[in-house]
N, C-alpha and C positions, 0 to 999 in steps of 0.2 A: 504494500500500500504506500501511496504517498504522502508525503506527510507534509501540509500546507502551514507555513510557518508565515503567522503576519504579525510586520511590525508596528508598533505606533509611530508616524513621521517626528522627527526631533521638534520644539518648539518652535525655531527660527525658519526651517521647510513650512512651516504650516503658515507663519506670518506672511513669509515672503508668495507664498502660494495665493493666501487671501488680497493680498495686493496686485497679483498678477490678473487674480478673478474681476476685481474691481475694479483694474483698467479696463481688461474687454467687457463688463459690464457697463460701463458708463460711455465708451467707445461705442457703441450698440444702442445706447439708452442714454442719451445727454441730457442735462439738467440744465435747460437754457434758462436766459434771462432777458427783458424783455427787450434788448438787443440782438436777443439770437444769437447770443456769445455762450458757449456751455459754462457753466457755473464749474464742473468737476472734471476741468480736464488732466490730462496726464502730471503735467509741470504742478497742478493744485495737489491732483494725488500723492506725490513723490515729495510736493517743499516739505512735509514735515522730517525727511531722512537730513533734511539741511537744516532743522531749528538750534540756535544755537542753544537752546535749552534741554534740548538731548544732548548736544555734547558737551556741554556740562557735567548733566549726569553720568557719562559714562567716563568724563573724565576725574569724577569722583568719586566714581566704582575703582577704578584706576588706581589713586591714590588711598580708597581704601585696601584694598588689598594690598598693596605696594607697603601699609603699614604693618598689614599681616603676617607677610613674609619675613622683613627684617627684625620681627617678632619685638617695637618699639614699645605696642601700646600692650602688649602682652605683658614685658616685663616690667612696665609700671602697673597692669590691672595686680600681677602678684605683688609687688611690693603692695598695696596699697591691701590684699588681702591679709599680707602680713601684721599690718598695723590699724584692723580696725578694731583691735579689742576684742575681749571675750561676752558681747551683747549682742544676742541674737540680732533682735529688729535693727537696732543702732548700727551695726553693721553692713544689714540688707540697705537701709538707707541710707549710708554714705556709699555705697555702690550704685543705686540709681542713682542717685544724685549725681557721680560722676559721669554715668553713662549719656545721662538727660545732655549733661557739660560738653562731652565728646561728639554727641551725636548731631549736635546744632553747628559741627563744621564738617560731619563728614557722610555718609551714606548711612543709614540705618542698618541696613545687610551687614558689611565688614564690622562695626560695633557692636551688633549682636553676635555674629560669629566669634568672635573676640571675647566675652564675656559670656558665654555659655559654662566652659570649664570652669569656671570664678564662681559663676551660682551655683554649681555642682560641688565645688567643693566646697560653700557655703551650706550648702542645704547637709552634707555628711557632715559637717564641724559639728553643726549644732542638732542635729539628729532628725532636721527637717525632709516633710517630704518634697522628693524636688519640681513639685507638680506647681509647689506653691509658689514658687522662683521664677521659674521659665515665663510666665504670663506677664509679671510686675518686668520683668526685664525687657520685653517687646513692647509694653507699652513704655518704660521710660525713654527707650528709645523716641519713637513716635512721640510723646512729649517733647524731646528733644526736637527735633524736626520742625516743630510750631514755632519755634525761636528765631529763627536766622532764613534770610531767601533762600541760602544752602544747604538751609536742614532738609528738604524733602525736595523730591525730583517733582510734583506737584505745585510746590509753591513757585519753582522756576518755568513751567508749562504757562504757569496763570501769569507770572510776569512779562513770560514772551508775550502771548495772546494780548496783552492791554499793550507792549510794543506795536504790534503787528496791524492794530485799529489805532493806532495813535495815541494812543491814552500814556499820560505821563507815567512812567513805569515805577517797581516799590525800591524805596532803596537799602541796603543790605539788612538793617535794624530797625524797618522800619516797623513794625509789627512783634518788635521785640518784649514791649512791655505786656501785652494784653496774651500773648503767646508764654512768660514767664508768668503770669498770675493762673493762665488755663493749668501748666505744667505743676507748679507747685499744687494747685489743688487738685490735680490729677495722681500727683504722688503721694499726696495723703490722703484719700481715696482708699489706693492701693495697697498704701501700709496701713489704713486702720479698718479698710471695709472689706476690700478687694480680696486679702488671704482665708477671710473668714468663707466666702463663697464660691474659693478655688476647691475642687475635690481634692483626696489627697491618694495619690496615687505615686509609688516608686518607678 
């Protein structure tokens, strides 16, 4: 017998696939305007592979990983596991907190990656389960993110966009303060509400 083996196509095949559909799609099927100008043509389709706010993010996927490798932010997340004292919570919380700090200049992904092992071996210290860790850590991240135009590949999307219509654009801090009042009460939140209704699961 033969044995029919199917794969799933990689992520980037399947993107690049729906773009190819959606040229000949809209090549077939224009979306004029009332000049008779297609609204969706090829060069519309394609300008977002030239926004500079994709390459931003990718150049700060870049950069986070580049910090991964040389294992910088590694060897101060240990140091700083070394010196947080023997209190549980106090501990957990000057660990978001630094993540929250790290994560409003760099990608969310590399900073979580980065701090996974640090709340693992926070949650073994103190005999926590580490169910309760992983979630507060994702979100400090994303906390972090609201801070800065560079915290999240979203808030540089939305910056482009008001470029792109003319609208006078955000500038780096600007949205800093209302972005640190969401985070901090987002983090305590998380240290006073959030572990109580995390399941506990090893």
């Amino acid at each position: 017998d033969v044995v029919r083996i199917r794969r799933v196509p990689p992520g980037e095949v399947t993107s690049v696939g729906v773009v190819c559909a959606l040229l000949v799609f809209f090549h077939f099927f224009p979306v004029l305007d009332a000049d008779g100008v297609s609204r969706l043509s090829p060069v519309r389709l394609l300008h977002g592979f030239a926004n500079p706010a994709l390459i931003s993010v990718l150049a700060l996927l870049v950069m986070g990983q580049a910090m991964v490798r040389t294992g910088i932010l590694d060897l101060g997340a240990r140091w700083l596991l070394g010196h947080t004292g023997k209190w549980p919570w106090l501990s957990l919380a000057i660990v978001l907190v630094v993540v929250t700090g790290v994560s409003a200049f760099l990608n969310n992904i590399p900073v979580v990656v980065i701090f996974i092992p640090i709340m693992q071996a926070l949650a073994t210290r103190f005999g926590r389960p580490v169910s309760k860790v992983m979630i507060p850590l994702s979100y400090a991240a994303v906390f972090g993110g609201m801070t800065t135009l560079i915290g999240s590949g979203t808030n540089l999307l939305v910056n482009s966009a008001l470029i792109e219509v003319g609208e006078r654009p955000f500038t780096f801090f600007e949205f800093s303060i209302p972005g640190i009042v969401l985070a901090t009460a987002g983090l305590i939140y998380v240290m006073v509400v959030g572990h109580k209704l995390l399941p506990e699961r090893s």
